[in-house]
C-alpha positions in Angstrom: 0.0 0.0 0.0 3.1 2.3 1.0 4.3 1.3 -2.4 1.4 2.4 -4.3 0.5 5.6 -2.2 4.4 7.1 -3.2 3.7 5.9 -7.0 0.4 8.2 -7.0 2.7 11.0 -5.5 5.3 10.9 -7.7 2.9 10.8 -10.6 0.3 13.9 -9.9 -1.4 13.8 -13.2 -2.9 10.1 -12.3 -3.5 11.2 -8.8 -5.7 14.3 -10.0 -7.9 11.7 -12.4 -8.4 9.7 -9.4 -9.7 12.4 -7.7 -11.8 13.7 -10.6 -13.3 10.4 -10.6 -13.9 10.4 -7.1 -15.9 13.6 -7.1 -17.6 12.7 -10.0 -19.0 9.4 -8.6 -19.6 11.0 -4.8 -22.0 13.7 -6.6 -24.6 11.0 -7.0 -24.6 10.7 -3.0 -25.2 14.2 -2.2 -28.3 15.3 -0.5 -29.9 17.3 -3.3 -29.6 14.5 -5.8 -30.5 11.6 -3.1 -33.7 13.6 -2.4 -34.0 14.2 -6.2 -34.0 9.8 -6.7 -36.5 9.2 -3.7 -39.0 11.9 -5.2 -38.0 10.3 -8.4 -39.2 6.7 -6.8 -42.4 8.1 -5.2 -43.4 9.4 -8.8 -43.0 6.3 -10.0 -44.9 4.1 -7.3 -47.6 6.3 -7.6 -48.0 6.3 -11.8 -47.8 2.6 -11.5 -50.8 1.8 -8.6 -52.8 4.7 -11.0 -51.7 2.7 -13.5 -52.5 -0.7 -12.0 -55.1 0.1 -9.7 -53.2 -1.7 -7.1 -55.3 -1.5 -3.8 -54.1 0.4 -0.6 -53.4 -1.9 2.1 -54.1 -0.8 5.6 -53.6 -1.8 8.9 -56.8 -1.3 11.2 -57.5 -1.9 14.7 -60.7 0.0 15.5 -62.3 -0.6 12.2 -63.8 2.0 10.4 -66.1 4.0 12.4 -68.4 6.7 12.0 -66.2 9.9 13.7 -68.3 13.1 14.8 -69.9 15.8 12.6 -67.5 18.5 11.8 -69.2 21.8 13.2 -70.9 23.6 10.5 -68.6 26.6 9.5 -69.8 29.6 7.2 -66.9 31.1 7.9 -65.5 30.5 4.1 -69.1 31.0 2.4 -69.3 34.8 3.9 -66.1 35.3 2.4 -67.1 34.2 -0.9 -70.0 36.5 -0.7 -70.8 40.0 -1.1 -73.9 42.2 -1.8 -74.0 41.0 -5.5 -73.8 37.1 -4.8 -71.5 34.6 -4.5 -68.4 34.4 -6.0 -67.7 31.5 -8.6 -63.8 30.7 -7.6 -60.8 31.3 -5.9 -57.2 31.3 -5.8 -56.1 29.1 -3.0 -58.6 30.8 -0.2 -58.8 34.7 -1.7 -61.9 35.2 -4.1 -61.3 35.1 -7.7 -63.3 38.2 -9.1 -62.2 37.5 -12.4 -65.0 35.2 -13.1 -68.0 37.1 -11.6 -71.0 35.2 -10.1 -73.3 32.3 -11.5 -76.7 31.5 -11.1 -75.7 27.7 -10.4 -73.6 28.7 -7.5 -76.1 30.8 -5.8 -79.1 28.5 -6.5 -76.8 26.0 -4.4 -76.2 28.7 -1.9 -79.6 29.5 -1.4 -80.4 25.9 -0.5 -77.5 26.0 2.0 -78.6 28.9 3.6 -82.6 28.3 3.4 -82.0 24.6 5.1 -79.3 26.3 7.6 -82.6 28.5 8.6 -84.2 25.8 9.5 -81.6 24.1 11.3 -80.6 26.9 13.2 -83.8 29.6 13.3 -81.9 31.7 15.9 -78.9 32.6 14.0 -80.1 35.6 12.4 -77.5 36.9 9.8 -78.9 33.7 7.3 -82.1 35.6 6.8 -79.3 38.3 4.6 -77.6 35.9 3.5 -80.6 33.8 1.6 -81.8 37.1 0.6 -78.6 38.0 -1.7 -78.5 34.7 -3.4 -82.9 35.0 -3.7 -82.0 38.4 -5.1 -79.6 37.4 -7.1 -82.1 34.4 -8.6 -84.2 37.3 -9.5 -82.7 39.8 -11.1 -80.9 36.6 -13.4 -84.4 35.8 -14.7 -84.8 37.2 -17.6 -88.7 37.7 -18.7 -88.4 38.2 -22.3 -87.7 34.3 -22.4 -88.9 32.9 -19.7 -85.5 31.4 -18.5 -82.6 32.4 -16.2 -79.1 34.0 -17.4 -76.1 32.4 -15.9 -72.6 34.2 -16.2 -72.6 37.6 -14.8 -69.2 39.4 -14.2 -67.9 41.3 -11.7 -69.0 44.3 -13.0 -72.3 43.3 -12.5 -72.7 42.7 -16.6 -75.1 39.6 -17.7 -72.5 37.7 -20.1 -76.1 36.0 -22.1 -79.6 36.5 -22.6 -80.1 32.6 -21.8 -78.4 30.2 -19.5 -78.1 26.4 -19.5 -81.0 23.8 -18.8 -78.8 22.7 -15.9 -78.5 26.1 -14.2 -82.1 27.2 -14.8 -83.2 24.2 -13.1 -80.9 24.2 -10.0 -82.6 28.1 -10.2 -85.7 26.0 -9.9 -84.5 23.4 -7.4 -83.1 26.6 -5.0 -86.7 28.4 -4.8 -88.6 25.0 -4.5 -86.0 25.0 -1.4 -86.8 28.4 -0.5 -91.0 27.6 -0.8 -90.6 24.4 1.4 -88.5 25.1 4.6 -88.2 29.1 4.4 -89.2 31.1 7.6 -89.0 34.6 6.2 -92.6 35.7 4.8 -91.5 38.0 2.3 -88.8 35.9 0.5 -91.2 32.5 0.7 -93.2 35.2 -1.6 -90.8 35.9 -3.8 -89.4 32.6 -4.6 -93.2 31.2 -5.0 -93.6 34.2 -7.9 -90.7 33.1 -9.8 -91.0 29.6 -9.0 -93.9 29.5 -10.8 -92.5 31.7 -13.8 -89.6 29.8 -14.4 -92.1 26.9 -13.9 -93.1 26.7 -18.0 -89.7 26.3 -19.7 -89.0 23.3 -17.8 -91.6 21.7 -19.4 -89.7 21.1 -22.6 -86.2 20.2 -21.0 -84.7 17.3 -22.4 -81.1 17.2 -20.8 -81.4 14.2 -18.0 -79.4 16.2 -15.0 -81.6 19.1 -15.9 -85.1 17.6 -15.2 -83.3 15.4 -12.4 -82.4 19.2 -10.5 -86.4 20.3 -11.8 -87.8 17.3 -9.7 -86.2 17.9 -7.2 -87.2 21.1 -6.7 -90.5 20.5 -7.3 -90.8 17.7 -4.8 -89.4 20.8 -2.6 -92.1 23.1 -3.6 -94.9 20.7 -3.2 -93.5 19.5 0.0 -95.6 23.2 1.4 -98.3 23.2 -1.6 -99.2 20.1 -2.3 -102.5 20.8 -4.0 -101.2 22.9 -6.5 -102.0 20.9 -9.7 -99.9 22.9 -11.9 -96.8 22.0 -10.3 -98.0 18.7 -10.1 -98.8 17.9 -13.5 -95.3 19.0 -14.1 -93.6 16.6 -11.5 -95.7 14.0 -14.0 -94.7 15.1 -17.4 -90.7 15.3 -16.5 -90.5 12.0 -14.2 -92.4 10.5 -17.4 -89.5 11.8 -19.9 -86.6 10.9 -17.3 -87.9 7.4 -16.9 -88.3 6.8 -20.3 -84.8 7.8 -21.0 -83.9 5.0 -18.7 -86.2 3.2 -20.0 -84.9 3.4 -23.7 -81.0 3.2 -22.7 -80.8 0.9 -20.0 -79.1 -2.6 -20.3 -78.6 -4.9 -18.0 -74.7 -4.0 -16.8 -75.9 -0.7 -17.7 -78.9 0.3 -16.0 -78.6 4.2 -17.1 -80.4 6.8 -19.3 -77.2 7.7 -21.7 -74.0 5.8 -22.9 -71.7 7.8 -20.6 -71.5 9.3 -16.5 -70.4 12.6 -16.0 -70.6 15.0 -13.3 -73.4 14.8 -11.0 -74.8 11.3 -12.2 -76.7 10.7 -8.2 -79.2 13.4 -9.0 -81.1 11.3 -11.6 -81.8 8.3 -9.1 -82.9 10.5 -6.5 -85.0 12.3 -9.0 -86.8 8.4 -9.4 -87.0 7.6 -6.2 -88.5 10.9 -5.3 -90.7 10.6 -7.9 -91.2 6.9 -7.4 -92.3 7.5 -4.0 -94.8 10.5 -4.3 -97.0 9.6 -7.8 -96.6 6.8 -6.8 -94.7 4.8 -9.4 -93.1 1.4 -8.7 -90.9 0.9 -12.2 -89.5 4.3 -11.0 -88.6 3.4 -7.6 -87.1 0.1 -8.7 -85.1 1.6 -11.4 -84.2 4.7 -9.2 -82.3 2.1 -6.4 -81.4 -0.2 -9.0 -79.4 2.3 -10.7 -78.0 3.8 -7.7 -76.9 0.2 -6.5 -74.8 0.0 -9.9 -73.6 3.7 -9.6 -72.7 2.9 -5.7 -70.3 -0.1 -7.3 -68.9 2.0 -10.3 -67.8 4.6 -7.7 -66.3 1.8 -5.0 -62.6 1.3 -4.8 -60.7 -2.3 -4.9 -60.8 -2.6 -1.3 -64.7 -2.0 -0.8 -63.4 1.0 1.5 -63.7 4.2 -0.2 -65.8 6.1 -2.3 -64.0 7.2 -5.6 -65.3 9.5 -7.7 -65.7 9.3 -11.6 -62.4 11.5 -12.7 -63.6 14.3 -15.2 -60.4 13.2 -17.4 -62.3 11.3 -20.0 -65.5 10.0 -17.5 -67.1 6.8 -18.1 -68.7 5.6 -21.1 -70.8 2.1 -22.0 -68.0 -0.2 -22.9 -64.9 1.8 -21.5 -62.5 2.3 -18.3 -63.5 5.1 -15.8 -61.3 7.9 -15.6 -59.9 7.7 -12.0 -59.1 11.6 -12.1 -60.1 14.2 -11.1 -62.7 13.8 -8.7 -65.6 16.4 -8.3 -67.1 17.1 -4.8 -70.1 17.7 -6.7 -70.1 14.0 -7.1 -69.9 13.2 -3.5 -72.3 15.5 -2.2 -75.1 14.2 -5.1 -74.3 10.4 -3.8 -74.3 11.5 -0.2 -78.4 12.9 -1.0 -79.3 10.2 -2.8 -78.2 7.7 -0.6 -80.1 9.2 2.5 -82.9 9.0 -0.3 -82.7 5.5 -0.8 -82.9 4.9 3.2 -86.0 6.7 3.0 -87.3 4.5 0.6 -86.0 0.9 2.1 -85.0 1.4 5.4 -81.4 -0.8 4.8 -78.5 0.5 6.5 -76.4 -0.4 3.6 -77.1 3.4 2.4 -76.5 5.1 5.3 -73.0 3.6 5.5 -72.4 4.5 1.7 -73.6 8.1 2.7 -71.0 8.1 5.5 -68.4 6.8 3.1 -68.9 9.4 0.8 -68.8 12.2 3.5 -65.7 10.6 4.5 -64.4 11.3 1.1 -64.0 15.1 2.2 -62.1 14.3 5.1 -59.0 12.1 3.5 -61.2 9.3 3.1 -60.2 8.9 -0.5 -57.7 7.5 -3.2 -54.7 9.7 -1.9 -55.7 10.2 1.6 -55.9 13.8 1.5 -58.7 15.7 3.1 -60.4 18.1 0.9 -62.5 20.3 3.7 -60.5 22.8 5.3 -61.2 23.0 8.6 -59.1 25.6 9.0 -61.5 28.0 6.4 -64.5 26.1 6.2 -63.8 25.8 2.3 -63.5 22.7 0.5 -60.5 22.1 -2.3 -61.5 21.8 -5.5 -61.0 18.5 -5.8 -58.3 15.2 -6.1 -56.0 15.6 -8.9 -53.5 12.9 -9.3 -50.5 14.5 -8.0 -53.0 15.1 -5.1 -55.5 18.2 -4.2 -56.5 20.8 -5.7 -55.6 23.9 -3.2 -58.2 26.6 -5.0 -61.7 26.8 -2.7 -64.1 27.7 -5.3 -67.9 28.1 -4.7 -69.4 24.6 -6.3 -67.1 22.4 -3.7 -67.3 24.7 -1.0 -71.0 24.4 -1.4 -71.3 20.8 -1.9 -69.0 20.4 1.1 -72.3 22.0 3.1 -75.1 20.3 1.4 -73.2 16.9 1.8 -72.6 17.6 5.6 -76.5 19.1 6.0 -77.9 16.0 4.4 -76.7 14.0 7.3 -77.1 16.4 9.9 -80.7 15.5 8.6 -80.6 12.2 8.9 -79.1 12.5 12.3 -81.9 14.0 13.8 -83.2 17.3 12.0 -86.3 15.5 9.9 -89.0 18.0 8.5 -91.5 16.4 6.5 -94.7 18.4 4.9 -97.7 18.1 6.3 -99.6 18.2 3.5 -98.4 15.9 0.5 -97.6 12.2 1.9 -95.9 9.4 0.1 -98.0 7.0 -1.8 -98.3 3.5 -0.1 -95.9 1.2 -1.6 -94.5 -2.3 -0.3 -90.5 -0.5 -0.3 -89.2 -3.6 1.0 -90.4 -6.1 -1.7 -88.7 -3.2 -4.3 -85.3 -3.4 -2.1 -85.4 -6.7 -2.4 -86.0 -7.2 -6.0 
C-alpha cells in the first residue's frame, strides 16, 4: 500500500484523475440529488398503482367508524360572498373576481342557507344571506324568455340572454327549497312568484341532469303546496320523460339513461326515487335504487373502503374504463343525497353507511388520503388531482362540502317532512329486495 500511495505522489497527473473520478461518482450521493431519486421513486410508485389500480393496504385496529360531525362553519361562504352574490372561484382561499358570479352557484347557496334557517332559526345573519342569493335568482331571470341568465361578471354585466337547462333548473331546485323550509314571509313570496314563472320552460327540457335538478325542486315546492295541480302535473310530465330515457337506454350491466357518467350522475336516481315515491310509481322506484346500487359499485374502490369518484379526465362511457381523475365534490355531495334518499325509501342500512363513506371522502377518506375540507377556512379544495388536491376553494365544492354535511345532519336527527303531501303506499321492501 506504502508502495502504491508514493507511485500516485510521484505521478500527480494520475492522482488528480483519481480524484476527478472520485468527485464525480460521490456527486450521485449528495443530499440534493439523493432527495432528487426518492421523489423520483415516489413518482414512480404512484404512476404505477394509478396505473394498476393496485389496492391500498391498511392496517386497522378499531375498524372503520363513523367519527363526529364537523361543526358547521360559514366562515368560508361569507367570504365568498358579497352584496352582488357569490363568487364562482378562488385562488387558493382569496376570491377570484375575475370570473364574476353564476346562477348555479347561488341556486346551491340558497339551499345551503334556506335549510341552515331551518336548522338553526336563531342565528339571524342567514335571513341576509338567503336574501342575496334569492336576489340574485331574481334579477338573473330574464322575462323576455322565460329562463334564467347564468354568467354575470364582476362588474355586474349579464354575459347572455339565456343560461343552461342545468343552471335554470338548480334556479328551480333553490326556490322550490326556499318555498318548502323558508321562515322569512316575504322571501317565501318571492321565490313562490318566480318559481312559478320559471315553472313553464321546464316543461320542454330534455337534458337528464336538468329535469333530475327540476324534480327535485319541485318535490321541494310541493313539500308546502301540495294541492297545486300545476306544479304537479309538471312533476308527471318530467318524471315521465326521465324514466323513459332510462327506460330506452338501460341494459342490464348498464342500468342508465345515456352511454356515458359525467358530473353529477346521483341526482337522476334521487329524482326516481322521489318521484317513485310520491305519484306513486313502482318501475320508477325500482329503477331509481337499481341504478344507484350500480352507480354505488362504479364509484367503489378495490378494497370495498372508499368512495371514488368518476375522474372528469375522460369519465365513463358504455363499454370503457373510468377515468380515475379528477374527482368532483359535486359528485360526493349528489351520492351523499341520494343515498339518505334510498334509506328513505327501504329502510337498509347499507345506504347510510355509503352516505357516510362518501362524506368521509371530504375528510381524507379517498384515493390519496388527502382531506379536501378545510377545517381551518371552512372551504372545501376543489378536488383530487393525481399529483393530489387541488388547493383553489371555489364556490361549487365549497357548497357541496355544506349540502353533503346538512344532508346527514338531517338524517341524524333534524327531519322535517310536509304536512300536506304524503308518500304514496308502496310495499318498499319487496322493491329493495328485487
Amino acid at each position: 500500500m506504502a508502495r502504491e500511495v508514493i507511485d500516485l505522489l510521484d505521478h500527480p497527473d494520475e492522482c488528480r484523475a483519481i480524484r476527478e473520478r472520485a468527485y464525480h461518482y460521490g456527486r450521485k450521493m449528495i443530499w440534493s440529488n439523493v432527495g432528487r431519486r426518492y421523489l423520483d421513486t415516489f413518482v414512480e410508485a404512484k404512476r404505477r398503482r394509478l396505473r394498476d389500480n393496485v389496492p391500498e393496504r391498511r392496517l386497522e385496529t378499531l375498524g372503520l367508524r363513523r367519527q363526529p360531525l364537523p361543526e358547521i362553519k360559514l366562515d368560508y361562504l361569507r367570504r365568498m360572498t358579497d352584496d352582488t352574490g357569490m363568487l364562482q372561484h378562488a385562488k387558493y382561499t382569496v376570491p377570484d373576481r375575475t370570473h364574476g358570479y353564476c346562477v348555479d352557484d347561488n341556486a346551491r347557496a340558497l339551499i345551503v342557507a334556506v335549510t341552515l334557517q331551518d336548522l338553526q332559526p336563531l342565528d339571524s345573519d342567514l335571513g341576509g344571506l338567503s336574501a342575496v342569493y334569492l336576489g340574485f335568482l331574481g334579477h338573473a331571470f330574464n322575462g323576455r324568455t322565460g329562463r334564467f341568465r347564468n354568467f354575470m361578471s364582476y362588474d355586474r354585466r349579464w354575459l347572455e340572454e339565456m343560461g343552461s337547462e342545468d343552471s335554470h333548473a338548480r334556479a328551480v331546485w333553490g326556490l322550490g327549497v326556499v318555498v318548502a323550509l323558508g321562515r322569512d314571509k316575504g322571501q317565501v313570496g318571492f321565490a313562490v312568484d318566480l318559481f312559478h314563472r320559471a315553472l313553464d320552460a321546464i316543461e320542454h327540457f330534455t337534458y337528464p341532469r336538468s329535469i333530475a335538478f327540476a324534480i327535485i325542486g319541485i318535490h321541494a315546492y310541493l313539500c308546502r303546496y301540495s294541492g297545486d295541480s300545476r306544479v304537479k302535473r309538471m312533476r308527471k310530465i318530467l318524471s315521465d320523460r326521465l324514466m323513459k330515457q332510462f327506460r330506452d337506454s338501460a341494459a342490464e350491466d348498464w342500468p342508465w339513461c345515456a352511454d356515458s357518467l359525467t358530473y353529477d350522475n346521483a341526482r337522476l336516481p334521487q329524482a326516481l326515487l322521489l318521484s317513485g315515491q310520491w305519484l306513486p310509481d313502482r318501475e320508477m322506484l325500482e329503477m331509481g335504487l337499481r341504478s344507484l346500487d350500480w352507480l354505488k359499485r362504479v364509484q367503489t374502490d378495490e378494497t370495498d373502503r372508499c368512495f371514488v369518484a368518476i375522474g372528469n379526465r375522460g369519465w365513463l362511457t358504455r363499454g370503457g374504463e373510468k377515468a380515475r381523475f379528477d374527482q368532483q365534490p359535486i359528485e360526493a355531495a349528489a351520492m351523499v343525497d341520494a343515498c339518505i334518499e334510498a334509506f328513505n325509501c327501504t329502510r337498509d342500512e347499507k345506504w347510510i353507511t355509503y352516505a357516510y363513506r362518501c362524506l368521509n371522502w371530504y375528510q381524507g377518506e379517498n384515493d390519496l388520503r388527502v382531506p379536501l375540507y378545510d377545517h381551518a377556512t371552512g372551504g372545501c379544495r376543489d378536488g383530487l388531482e393525481v399529483q393530489g388536491a387541488n388547493e383553489n376553494q371555489g364556490a361549487e365544492s365549497t357548497l357541496c362540502w355544506l349540502m353533503a354535511l346538512l344532508a346527514v345532519y338531517n338524517h341524524r336527527g333534524w327531519d322535517r317532512v310536509a304536512q300536506g303531501e304524503k308518500p304514496a303506499e308502496i310495499d318498499v321492501r319487496k322493491v329493495s329486495q328485487g
